[in-house]
C-alpha positions as CSV (number, residue, x, y, z in Angstrom):
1,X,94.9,95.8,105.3
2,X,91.2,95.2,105.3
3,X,90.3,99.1,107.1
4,X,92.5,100.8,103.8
5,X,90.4,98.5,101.7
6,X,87.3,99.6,103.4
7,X,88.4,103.3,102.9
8,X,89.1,102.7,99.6
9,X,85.7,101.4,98.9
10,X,84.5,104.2,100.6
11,X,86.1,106.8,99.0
12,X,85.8,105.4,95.5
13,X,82.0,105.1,96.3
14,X,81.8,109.2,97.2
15,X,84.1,109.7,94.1
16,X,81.1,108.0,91.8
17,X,78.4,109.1,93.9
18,X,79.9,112.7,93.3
19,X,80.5,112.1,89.5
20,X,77.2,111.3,89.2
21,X,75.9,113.9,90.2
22,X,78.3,116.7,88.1
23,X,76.9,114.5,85.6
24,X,73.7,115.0,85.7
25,X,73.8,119.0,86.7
26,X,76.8,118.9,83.5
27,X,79.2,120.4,86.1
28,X,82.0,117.6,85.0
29,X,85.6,119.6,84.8
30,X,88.2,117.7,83.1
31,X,90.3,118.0,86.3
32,X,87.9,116.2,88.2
33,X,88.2,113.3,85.3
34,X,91.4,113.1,85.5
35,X,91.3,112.5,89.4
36,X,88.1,110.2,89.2
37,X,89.7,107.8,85.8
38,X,93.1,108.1,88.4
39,X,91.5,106.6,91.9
40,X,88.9,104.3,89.5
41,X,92.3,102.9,87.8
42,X,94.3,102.6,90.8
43,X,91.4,100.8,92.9
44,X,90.7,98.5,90.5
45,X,94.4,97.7,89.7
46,X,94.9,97.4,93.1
47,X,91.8,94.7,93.3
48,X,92.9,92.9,90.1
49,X,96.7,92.2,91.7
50,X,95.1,90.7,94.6
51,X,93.1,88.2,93.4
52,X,95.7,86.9,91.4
């Protein structure tokens, strides 16, 4: 359990890393919201359940 928790870390990081960046160069698509808000949701979901 702890290396898909460590890939999800990792890949959430890219993901905000990445969004970021589109930010800043204003290359945002609303696909690419709608994937980000998705992994964001589910990581953190995940992490809430956990711990309680």
């Amino acid at each position: 359990m702890d290396r898909l928790l460590t890939v999800k870390s990792i890949v959430t990081l890219i993901l905000t890393l990445v969004f970021g960046y589109l930010s800043v160069t204003q290359g945002v698509t609303d696909n690419f919201m709608t994937i980000y808000a998705v992994v964001i949701a589910f990581y953190y979901g995940t992490q809430a359940k956990k711990e309680t």
